[in-house]
C-alpha positions as CSV (number, residue, x, y, z in Angstrom):
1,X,0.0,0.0,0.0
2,X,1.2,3.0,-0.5
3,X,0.8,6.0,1.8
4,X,-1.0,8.4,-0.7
5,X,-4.0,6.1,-1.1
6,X,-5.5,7.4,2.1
7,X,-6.5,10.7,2.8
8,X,-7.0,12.2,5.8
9,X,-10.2,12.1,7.1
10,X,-12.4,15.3,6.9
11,X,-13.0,17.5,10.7
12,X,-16.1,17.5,11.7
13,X,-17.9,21.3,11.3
14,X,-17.6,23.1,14.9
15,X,-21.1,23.1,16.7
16,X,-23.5,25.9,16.6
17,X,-23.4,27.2,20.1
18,X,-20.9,26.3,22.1
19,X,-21.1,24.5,25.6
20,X,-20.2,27.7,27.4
21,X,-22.9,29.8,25.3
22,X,-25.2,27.1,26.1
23,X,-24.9,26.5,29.5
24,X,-25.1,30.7,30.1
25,X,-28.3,31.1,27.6
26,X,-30.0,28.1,29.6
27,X,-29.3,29.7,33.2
28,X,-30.2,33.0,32.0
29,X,-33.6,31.6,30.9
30,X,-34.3,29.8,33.6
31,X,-33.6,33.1,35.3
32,X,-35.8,35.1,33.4
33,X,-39.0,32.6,33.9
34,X,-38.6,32.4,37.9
35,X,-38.4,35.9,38.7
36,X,-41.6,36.5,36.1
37,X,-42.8,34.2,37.5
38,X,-42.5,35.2,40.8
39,X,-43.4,38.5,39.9
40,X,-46.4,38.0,38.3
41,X,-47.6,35.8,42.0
42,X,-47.1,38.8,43.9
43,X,-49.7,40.1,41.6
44,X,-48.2,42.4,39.1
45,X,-49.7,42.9,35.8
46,X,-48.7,39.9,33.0
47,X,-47.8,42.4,30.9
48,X,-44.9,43.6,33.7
49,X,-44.0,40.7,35.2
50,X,-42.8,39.4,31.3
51,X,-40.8,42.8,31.1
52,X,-39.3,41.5,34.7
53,X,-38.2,38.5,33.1
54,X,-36.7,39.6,30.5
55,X,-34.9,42.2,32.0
56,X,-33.2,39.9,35.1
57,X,-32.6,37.4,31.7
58,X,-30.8,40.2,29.9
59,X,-28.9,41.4,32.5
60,X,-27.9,38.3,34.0
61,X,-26.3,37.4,30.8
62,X,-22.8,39.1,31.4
63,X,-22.8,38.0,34.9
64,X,-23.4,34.7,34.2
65,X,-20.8,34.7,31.4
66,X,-18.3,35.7,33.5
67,X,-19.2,33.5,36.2
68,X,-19.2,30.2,34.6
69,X,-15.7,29.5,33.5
70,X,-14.6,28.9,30.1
């Protein structure tokens, strides 16, 4: 056999999102629905308590980024 028969074999295509970028989005998310959630049992408007949630979502994004290592 000789060696230039074989080729190497092709790389596999890097994933979408990353584990890191993954892991942060979920958190983030999960974030966002409690404290809407809890917001809205207090008995704020829906319409607030969905603003809430995004918000804490939003801006736990950076902290959660830097708090969940690489």
């Amino acid at each position: 056999m000789r060696s230039s028969d074989h080729s190497p074999p092709p790389e596999a295509p890097s994933p979408f999102l990353t584990l890191h970028t993954a892991l942060v989005l979920l958190t983030a998310a999960v974030i966002g629905i409690v404290v809407g959630g809890l917001t809205w049992l207090s008995g704020s408007p829906v319409a607030g308590s969905v603003l809430t949630g995004l918000v804490s979502a939003g801006g736990g994004v950076p902290v959660l980024r830097s708090l969940i290592g690489t």
